[in-house]
Each structure stands twice: as structure tokens, then as C-alpha cells.
C-alpha positions as CSV (number, residue, x, y, z in Angstrom):
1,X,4.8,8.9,-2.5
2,X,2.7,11.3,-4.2
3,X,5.4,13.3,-5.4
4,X,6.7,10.3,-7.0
5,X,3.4,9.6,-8.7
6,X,2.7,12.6,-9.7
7,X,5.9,13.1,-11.4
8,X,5.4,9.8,-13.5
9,X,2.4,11.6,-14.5
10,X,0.0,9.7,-12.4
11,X,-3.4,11.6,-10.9
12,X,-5.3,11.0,-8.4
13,X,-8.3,8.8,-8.2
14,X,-11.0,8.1,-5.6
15,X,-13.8,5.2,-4.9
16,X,-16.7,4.4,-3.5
17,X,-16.1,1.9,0.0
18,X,-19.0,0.1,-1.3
19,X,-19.4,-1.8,-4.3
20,X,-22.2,-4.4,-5.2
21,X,-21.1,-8.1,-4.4
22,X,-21.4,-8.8,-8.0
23,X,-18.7,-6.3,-8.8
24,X,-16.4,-8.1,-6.2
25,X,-17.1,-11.5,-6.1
26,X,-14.9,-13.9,-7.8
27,X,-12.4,-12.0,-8.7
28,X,-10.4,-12.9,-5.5
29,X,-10.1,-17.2,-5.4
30,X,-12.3,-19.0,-3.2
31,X,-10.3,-17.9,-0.2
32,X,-11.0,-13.8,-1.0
33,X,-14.9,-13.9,-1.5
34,X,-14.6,-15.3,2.6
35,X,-12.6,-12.8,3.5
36,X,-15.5,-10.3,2.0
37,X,-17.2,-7.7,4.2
38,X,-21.1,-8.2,3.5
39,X,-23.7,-4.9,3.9
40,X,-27.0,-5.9,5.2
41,X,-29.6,-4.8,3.0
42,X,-31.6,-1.4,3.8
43,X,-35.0,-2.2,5.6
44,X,-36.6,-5.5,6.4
45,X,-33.9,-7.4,4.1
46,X,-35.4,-10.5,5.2
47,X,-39.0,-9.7,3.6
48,X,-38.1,-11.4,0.2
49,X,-36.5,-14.3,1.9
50,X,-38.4,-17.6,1.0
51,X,-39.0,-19.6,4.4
52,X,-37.3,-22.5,3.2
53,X,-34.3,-20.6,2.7
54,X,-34.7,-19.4,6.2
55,X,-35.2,-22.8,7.4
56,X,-32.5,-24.4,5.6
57,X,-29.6,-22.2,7.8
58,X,-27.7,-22.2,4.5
59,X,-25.5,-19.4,4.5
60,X,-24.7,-19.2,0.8
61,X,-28.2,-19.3,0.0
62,X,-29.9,-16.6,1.8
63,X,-26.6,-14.1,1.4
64,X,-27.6,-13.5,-2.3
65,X,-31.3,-12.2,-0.9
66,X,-30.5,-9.8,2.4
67,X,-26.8,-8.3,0.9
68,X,-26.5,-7.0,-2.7
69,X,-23.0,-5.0,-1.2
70,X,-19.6,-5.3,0.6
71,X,-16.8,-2.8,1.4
72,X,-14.3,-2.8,-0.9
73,X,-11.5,-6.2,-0.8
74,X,-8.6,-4.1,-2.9
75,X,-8.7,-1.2,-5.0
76,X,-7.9,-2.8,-8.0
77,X,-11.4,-4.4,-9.0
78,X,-12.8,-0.9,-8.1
79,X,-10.4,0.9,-10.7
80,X,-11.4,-1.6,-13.8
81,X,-15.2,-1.0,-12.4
82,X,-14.7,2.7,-12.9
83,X,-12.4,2.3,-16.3
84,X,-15.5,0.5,-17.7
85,X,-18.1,3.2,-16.9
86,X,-15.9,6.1,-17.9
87,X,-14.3,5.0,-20.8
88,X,-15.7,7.4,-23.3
89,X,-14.4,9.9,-20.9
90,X,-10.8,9.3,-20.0
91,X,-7.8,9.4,-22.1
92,X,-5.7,5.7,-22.5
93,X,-3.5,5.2,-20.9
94,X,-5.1,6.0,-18.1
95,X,-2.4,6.5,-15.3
96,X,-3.8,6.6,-11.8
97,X,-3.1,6.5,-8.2
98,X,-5.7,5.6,-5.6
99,X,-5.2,5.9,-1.6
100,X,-8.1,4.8,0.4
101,X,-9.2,2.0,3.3
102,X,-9.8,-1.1,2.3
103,X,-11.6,-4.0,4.3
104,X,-10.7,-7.6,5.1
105,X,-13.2,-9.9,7.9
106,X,-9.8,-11.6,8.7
107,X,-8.5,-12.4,12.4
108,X,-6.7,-9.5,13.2
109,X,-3.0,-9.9,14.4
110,X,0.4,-8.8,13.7
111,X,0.8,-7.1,10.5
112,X,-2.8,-8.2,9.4
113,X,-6.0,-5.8,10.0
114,X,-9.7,-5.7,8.9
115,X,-9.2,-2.2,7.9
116,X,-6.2,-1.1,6.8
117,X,-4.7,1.7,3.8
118,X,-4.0,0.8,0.3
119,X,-2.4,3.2,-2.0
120,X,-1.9,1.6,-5.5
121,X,-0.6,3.0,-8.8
122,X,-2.1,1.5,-12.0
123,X,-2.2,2.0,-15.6
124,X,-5.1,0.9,-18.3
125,X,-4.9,0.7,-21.6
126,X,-0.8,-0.2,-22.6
127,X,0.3,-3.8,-23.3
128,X,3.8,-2.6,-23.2
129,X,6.6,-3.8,-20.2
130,X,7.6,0.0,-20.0
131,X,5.0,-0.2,-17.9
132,X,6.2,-2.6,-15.7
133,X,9.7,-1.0,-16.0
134,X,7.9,2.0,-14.8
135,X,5.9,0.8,-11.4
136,X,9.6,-1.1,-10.5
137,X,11.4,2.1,-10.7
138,X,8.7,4.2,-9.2
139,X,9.1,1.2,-6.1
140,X,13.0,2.3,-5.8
141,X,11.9,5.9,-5.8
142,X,9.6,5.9,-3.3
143,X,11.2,3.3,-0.8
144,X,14.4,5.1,-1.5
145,X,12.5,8.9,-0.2
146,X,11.4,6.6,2.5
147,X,15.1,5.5,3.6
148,X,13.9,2.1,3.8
149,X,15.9,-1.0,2.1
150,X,13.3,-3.4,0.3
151,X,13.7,-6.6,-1.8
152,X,11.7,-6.4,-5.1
153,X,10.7,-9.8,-5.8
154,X,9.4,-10.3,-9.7
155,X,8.2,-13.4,-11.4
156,X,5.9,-14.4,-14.4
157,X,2.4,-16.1,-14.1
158,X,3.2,-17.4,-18.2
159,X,6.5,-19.0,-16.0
160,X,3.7,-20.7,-13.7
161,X,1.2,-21.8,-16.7
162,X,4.1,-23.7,-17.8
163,X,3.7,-26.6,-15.1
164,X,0.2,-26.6,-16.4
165,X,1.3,-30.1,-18.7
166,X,2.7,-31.4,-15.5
167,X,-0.6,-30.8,-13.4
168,X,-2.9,-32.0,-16.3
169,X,-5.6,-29.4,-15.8
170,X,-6.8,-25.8,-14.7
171,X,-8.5,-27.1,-11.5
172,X,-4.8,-28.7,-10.0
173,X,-2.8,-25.8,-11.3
174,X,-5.3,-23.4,-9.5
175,X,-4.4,-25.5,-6.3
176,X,-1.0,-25.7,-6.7
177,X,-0.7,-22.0,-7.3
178,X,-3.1,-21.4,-3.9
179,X,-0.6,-24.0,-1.7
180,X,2.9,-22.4,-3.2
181,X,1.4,-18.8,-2.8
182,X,1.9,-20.5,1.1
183,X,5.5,-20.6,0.9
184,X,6.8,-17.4,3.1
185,X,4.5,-19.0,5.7
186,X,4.6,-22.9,5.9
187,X,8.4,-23.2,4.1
188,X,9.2,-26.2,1.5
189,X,8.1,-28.8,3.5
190,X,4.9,-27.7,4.5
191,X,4.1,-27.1,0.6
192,X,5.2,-30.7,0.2
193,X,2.9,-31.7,3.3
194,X,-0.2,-29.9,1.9
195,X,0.4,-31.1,-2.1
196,X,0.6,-34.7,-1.0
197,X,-2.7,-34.3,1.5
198,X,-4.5,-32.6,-1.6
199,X,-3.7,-35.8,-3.8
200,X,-1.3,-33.3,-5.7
201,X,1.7,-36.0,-5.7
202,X,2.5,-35.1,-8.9
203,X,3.1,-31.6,-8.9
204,X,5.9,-32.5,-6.2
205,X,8.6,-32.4,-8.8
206,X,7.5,-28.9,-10.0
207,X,7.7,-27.9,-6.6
208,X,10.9,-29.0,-6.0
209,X,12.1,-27.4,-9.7
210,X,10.7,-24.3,-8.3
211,X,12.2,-24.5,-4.9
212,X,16.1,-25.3,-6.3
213,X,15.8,-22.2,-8.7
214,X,16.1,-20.2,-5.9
215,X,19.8,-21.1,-5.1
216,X,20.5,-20.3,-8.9
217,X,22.4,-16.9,-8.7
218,X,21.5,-14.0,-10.5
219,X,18.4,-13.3,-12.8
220,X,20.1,-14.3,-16.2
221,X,21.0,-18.0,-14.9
222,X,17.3,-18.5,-13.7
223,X,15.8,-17.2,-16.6
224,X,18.9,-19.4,-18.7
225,X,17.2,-22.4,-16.3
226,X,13.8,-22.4,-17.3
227,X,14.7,-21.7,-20.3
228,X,16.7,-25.0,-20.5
229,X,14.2,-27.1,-18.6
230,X,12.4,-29.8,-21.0
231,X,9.4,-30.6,-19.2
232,X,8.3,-26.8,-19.0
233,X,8.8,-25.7,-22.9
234,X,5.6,-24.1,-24.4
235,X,5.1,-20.9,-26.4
236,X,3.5,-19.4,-22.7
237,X,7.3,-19.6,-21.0
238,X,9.0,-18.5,-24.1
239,X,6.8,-15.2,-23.8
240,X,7.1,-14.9,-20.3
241,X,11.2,-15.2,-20.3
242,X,10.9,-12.3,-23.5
243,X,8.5,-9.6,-21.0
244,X,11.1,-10.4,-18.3
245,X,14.5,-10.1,-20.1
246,X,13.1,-6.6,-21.2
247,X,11.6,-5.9,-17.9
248,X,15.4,-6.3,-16.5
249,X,16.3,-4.4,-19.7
250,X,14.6,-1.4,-19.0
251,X,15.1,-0.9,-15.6
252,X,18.0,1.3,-14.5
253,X,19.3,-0.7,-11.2
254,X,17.7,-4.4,-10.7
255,X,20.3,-4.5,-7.6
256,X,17.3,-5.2,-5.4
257,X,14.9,-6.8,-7.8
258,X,14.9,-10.8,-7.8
259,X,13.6,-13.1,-10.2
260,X,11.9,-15.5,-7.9
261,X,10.2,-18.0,-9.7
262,X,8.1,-19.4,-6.7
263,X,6.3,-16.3,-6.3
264,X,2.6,-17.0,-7.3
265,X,0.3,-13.9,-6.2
266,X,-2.5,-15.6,-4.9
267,X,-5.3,-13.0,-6.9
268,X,-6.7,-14.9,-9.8
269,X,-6.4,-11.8,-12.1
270,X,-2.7,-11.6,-12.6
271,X,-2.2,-12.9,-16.3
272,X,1.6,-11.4,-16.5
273,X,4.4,-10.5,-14.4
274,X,4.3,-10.0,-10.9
275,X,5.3,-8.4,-8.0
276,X,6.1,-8.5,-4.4
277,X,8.2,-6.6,-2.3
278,X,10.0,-7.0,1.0
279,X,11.5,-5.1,4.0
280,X,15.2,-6.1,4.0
281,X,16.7,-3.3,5.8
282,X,19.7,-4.0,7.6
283,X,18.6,-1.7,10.7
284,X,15.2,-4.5,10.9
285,X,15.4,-7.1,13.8
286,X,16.5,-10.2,12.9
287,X,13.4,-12.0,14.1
288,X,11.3,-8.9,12.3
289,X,8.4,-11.2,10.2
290,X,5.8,-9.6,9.0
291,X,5.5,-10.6,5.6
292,X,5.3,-8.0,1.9
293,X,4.6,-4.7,2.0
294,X,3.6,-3.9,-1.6
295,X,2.9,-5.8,-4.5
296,X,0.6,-6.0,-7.8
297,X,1.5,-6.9,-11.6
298,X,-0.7,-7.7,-15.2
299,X,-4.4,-8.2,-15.6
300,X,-4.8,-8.5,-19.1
301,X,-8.3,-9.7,-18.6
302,X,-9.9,-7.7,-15.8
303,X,-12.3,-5.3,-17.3
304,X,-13.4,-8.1,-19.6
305,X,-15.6,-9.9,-16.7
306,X,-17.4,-5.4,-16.7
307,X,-17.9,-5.7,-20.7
308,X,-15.0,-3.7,-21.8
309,X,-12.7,-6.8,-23.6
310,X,-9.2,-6.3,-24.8
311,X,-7.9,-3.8,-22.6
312,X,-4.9,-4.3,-20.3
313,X,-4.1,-3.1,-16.9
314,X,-0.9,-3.4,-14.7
315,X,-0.6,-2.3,-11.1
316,X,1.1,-2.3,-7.9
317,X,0.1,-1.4,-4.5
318,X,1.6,-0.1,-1.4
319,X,0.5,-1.6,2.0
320,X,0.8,1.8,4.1
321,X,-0.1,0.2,7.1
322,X,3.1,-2.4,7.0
323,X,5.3,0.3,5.5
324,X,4.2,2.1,8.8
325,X,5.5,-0.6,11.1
326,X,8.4,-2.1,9.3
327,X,9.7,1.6,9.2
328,X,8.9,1.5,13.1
329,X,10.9,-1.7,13.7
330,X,14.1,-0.4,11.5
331,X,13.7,2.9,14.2
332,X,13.3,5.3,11.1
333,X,11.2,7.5,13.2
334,X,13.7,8.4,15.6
335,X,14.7,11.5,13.6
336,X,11.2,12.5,13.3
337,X,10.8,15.2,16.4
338,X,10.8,19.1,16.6
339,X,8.8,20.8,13.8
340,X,11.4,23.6,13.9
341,X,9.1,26.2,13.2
342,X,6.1,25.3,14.6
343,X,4.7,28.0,17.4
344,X,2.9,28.2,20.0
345,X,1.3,31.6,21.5
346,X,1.0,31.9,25.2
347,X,-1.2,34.6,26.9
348,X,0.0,35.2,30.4
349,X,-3.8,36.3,31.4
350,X,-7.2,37.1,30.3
351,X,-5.9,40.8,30.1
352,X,-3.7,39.7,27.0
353,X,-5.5,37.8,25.2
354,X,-6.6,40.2,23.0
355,X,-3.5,41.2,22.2
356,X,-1.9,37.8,21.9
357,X,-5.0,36.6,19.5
358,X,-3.8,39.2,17.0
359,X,-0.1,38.7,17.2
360,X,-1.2,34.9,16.4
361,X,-2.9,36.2,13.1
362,X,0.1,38.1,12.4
363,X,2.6,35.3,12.7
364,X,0.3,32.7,10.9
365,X,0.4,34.6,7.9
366,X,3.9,34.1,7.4
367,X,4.6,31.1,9.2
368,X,3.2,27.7,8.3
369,X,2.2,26.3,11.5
370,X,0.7,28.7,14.6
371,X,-1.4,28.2,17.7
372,X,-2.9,30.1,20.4
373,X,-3.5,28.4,23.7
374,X,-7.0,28.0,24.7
375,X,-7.1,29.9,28.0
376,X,-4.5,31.2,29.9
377,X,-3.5,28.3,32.3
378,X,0.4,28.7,34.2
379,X,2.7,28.9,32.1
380,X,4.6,25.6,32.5
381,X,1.1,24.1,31.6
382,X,1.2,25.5,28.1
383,X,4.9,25.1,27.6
384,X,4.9,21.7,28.2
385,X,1.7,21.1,25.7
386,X,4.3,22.8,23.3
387,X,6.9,20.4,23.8
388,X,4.4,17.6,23.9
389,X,3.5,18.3,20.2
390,X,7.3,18.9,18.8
391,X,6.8,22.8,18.5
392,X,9.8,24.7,18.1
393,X,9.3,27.8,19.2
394,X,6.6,29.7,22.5
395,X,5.9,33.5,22.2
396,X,5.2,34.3,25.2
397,X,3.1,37.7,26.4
398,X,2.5,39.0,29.5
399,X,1.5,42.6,30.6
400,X,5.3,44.2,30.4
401,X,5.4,42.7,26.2
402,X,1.5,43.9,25.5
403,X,2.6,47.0,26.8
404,X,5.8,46.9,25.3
405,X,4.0,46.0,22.2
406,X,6.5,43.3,22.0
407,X,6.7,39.4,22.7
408,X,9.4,37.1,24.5
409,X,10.4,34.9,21.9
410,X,11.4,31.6,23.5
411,X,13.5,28.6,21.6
412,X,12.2,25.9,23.0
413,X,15.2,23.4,21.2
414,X,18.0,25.7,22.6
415,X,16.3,26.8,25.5
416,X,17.1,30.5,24.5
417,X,14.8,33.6,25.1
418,X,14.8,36.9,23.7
419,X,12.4,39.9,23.6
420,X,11.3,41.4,20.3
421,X,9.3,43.1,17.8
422,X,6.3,40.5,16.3
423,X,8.3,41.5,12.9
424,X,11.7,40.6,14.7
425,X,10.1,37.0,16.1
426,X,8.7,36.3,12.4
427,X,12.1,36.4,11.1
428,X,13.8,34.8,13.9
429,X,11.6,31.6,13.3
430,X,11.6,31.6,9.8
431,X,15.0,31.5,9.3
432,X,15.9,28.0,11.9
433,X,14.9,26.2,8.4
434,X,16.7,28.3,6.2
């Protein structure tokens, strides 16, 4: 991933785990600020606590008085934090890439953890789709190095503000957004279920509109369909179809990227396109569920709620942890075994572990990866810690090789064992990955 990054001119970034609530709060819908790990304040952090507070068992009243932090929710809020404070000191665009924990008090299960790796790539300060052009492409490179087959999914929050005439206001749109971002879980009808127990009736026409674009085919004859659609014209949509006929423009392949227009990232930041992506490897289980494994897009406004206004930000992140086990479930670590050159020194005795301590030094300054055994156990014992950890190659040395002032040289892929010069066994080794 790196490698991909840093050849897109990306550098690397690091934050704090902690950040003050203020920082975090509200930035992630009603839902998010729950899902918010809260630090105890140092000390007695109930000293300042009024007792009718106390008394009152009100958790959202006495949070604000014994926690002032929380670990960090994403690493997005974190990066427009740190744009803001440094921004007489970092050249704009600013191109980073950040890859750090990040915390959730969720319910742990399958493909869901309280702690679990982020690694997001984000750049500040361009308004330009060449951006978003960019992160797409940088998605094919990386899943591609990865061997891993992945759906793109794109959409267009300006698409979504469109239905805003059909809900009436920002408070029904905001809960129409929260009960379609549902979809992948509770399918069409349980969006219908939840709209119509909300009071949402309504916005059941937009959600069937939404729905039935999926079955148009191909990106052109969606965007041709809400372009076309009466009850959705505004200047909003007509921008939104313009950033994503150049998105689609720009990019080299869009064979796996999908204009999906139910897509509605449930962060409240997103002000332009979006993302989401998808394992859809042929080699996956068929009954494989676990839900995206990267996604991101526009926050125009971000770094506007930390005083720095007018500056836009778009972003994508890679959930490492998911990557991890959909890469498991497609069996893409099966090739992953012998480090080929990998060694491990065995001493046959205490007698030659002198000797065998400075033929280690010798090999581990031309060969990447070397180990002497701790002790000088039967052989078999350190052998089989060898094969344990993947090694490729055992030098064995016993009285007759110290003597000899040579080593026994054992392939421990083939099987095969020679006896040789230290010089002799350096070349031998190196050359298996040549």
C-alpha cells in the first residue's frame, strides 16, 4: 500500500489516539458520538461534579464534567484537526497517508472490532475531481498488488440532496439518509419497514426510485436516469452528474467501479462524491458477508467546524483489518510460506557457540534475515523451530565444521545438505531468490 502512496506523492502522517471530545463530537450523526470511547478524567474527576448532577443519574449531563477526551472514532476528523493547527506550515495540497488504530465501543463480532486498523489517504486543499480520479485509481493499484478482486461502488451526496424537495426538510432527509445507509444489511424491504415506522411514508417513492436504478445497466444510463427524472431536477443534481461524468472521465478502467445511487455514507461530513468498496472475488465463499472494506469521499466543509473555512478535503480509507480476513476467506495466504532466505544458525554444543555466534554476524551482514538459537538444545528441537517460522535455510555446526572452519549448510525446502566455506553458504542462500 505504501508503495502505492508514496508514488502518488503521498507522505506519511501520524496522530495522537486521543483527542478532546469537542474535537470529535458531532462530526459522526447521532449514532457515532455512541459509539465514542470516553477517557475518564485525571484525578478525582468527580470533585467538580455538582450533587444534583450526581443525583440525577443523567448520563449526558455529568459526561461533559469527568471526560474532556476519547480515542480516536476515524482518522479523518484527526487529519482536518491537524490541517487547521499547521496550516502556516504545510504546503496545499496537502497529500497524506495515515495508518493507525482507531476505536469503536461497538459489540464485537464478525468483521466488526472495538479496535481495529485504518489506513486512509487524503488530500486538503484541491476542489478538483482529479482528485477523486486519483484515490479510485490508487484503489485499483493497491487491491490489484493485493491480488484481490473488489467492487468500487461510487455515488454523489448532491444526487441524494436532490430528494430533499420530496422529504420537505433537513431533519427527514437526515433520516432517510441514516435508514437507506441500512440497505447492505436490512435489504429493500426492511428500508420500507423502518421509513413507514419513522412516519417517513413519503420518502417511499424515493426509495423505490433509488432501489430500481440499480437494475439500470451501466453508469451512463443511471446518470441519463436521474438526469431525466422530474421530481429530482435542481442545480445540486445537475452539479453532481457534472463531478461524476468527469470522475468516469478521468479514470483509466471504471470496469469495477459502479455508480450506485443508493449508497449514502452514513458520516455527516461527506458534501460530494462518495465511496465504498467491496470484496467480489470469485475465489470468496458464496455465503462470504462481511460487509465494505474501504471507503471515504468529499468534505468540503470539515475544517470549517476548527476555524479554517473554505478549504476542501477528499479521502478514502482502507479497513486493514477486513482486507485481512476477506483475503483469508479467498485463501490468498496459501502462497505465503518459506522466506527462502531466511536462516537459522544451530550450535551443536556449548563448545561451538562461540564459533557459531560469529558465523551468525558474518551471514547477517549479507543476508537479510539471520538467527542464532538460544542454547544448544537436540538438533531436531531447533530444526523444527526453523520450519515452524518458514526459514529456508539451517547452518548447522558441530565440532568436525568449527574445526573444519566450515558449516553444513542445510536446505530445509529441498531437504539437501552440503558442507562449506561461511563465504560458500552466503552465496548459496543468496542466490535461491535470484
Amino acid at each position: 500500500m505504501e508503495s502505492v502512496f508514496v508514488a502518488h506523492g503521498y507522505g506519511a502522517l501520524e496522530t495522537p489516539s486521543l483527542e478532546n471530545l469537542k474535537t470529535l463530537q458531532g462530526k459522526y450523526g447521532n449514532e457515532g458520538d455512541q459509539l465514542l470511547f470516553k477517557v475518564l478524567n485525571s484525578g478525582d474527576y468527580l470533585s467538580n461534579v455538582g450533587e444534583d448532577i450526581l443525583q440525577s443519574k443523567e448520563v449526558k449531563l455529568l459526561t461533559p464534567h469527568i471526560a474532556d477526551r476519547g480515542l480516536r472514532y476515524d482518522l479523518t476528523v484527526p487529519l482536518a484537526r491537524f490541517v487547521v493547527m499547521n496550516r502556516n506550515d504545510i504546503t496545499f495540497p496537502f497529500k497524506r497517508y495515515q495508518m493507525q488504530p482507531v476505536w469503536r465501543a461497538d459489540r464485537p463480532q464478525k468483521g466488526r472490532y472495538r479496535e481495529f486498523w485504518q489506513c486512509d489517504i487524503d488530500v486538503v486543499g484541491a476542489n478538483s475531481v482529479v482528485s477523486e480520479a486519483e484515490l479510485i485509481e490508487m484503489y485499483q493499484a493497491v487491491f490489484a498488488r493485493l491480488d484481490l478482486g473488489v467492487t468500487i461502488r461510487i455515488n454523489h451526496r448532491g444526487v441524494l440532496d436532490a430528494f430533499m424537495g420530496v422529504l420537505g426538510n433537513k431533519e427527514d432527509w437526515n433520516t432517510f439518509m441514516i435508514v437507506i445507509d441500512k440497505a447492505d444489511k436490512i435489504g429493500y424491504e426492511g428500508v420500507v419497514k423502518e421509513l413507514s415506522e419513522r412516519g417517513l411514508t413519503r420518502a417511499l417513492g424515493a426509495w423505490e426510485w433509488l432501489w430500481n436504478s440499480k437494475s439500470e445497466r451501466g453508469n451512463e444510463a443511471k446518470l441519463a436516469l436521474a438526469a431525466n427524472t422530474a421530481f429530482m431536477q435542481c442545480d445540486t443534481l445537475t452539479a453532481a452528474l457534472n463531478d461524476l461524468r468527469s470522475i468516469f472521465g478521468l479514470v483509466e478502467s471504471t470496469e469495477n467501479v459502479v455508480l450506485d445511487f443508493t449508497l449514502a455514507r452514513g458520516l455527516s461530513y461527506y458534501t460530494g462524491a462518495v465511496f465504498e468498496v467491496e470484496g467480489s472475488d470469485g475465489r470468496l465463499p458464496s455465503d462470504f458477508r462481511l460487509g465494505s472494506i474501504g471507503g471515504g469521499g468529499r468534505y468540503d466543509n470539515l475544517t470549517g467546524v476548527f476555524g479554517l473555512k473554505d478549504v476542501s478535503g477528499v479521502g478514502v480509507s482502507f479497513g486493514l483489518d477486513r482486507i485481512y480476513d476477506t483475503m483469508e476467506a479467498a485463501n490468498l495466504f496459501e502462497g505465503v510460506g518459506v522466506d527462502a532466505t531466511a536462516t537459522l544458525v544451530c550450535a551443536m554444543d556449548e563448545d561451538c557457540l562461540l564459533f557459531s555466534s560469529g558465523v551468525a554476524r558474518a551471514l547477517r551482514a549479507r543476508l537479510s534475515k539471520v538467527e542464532l538459537y538460544p542454547g544448544t538444545p537436540k538438533l531436531k528441537k531447533q530444526l523444527d523451530y526453523a520450519n515452524d517460522k518458514n526459514m529456508g535455510f539451517a547452518v548447522i555446526i558441530g565440532r568436525d565444521e568449527m574445526q573444519a572452519n566450515q558449516v553444513a549448510l542445510k536446505n530445509l525446502v529441498t531437504g539437501e545438505q552440503t558442507h562449506c566455506s561461511v563465504e560458500e553458504a552466503i552465496g548459496q542462500i543468496a542466490s535461491v531468490n535470484r
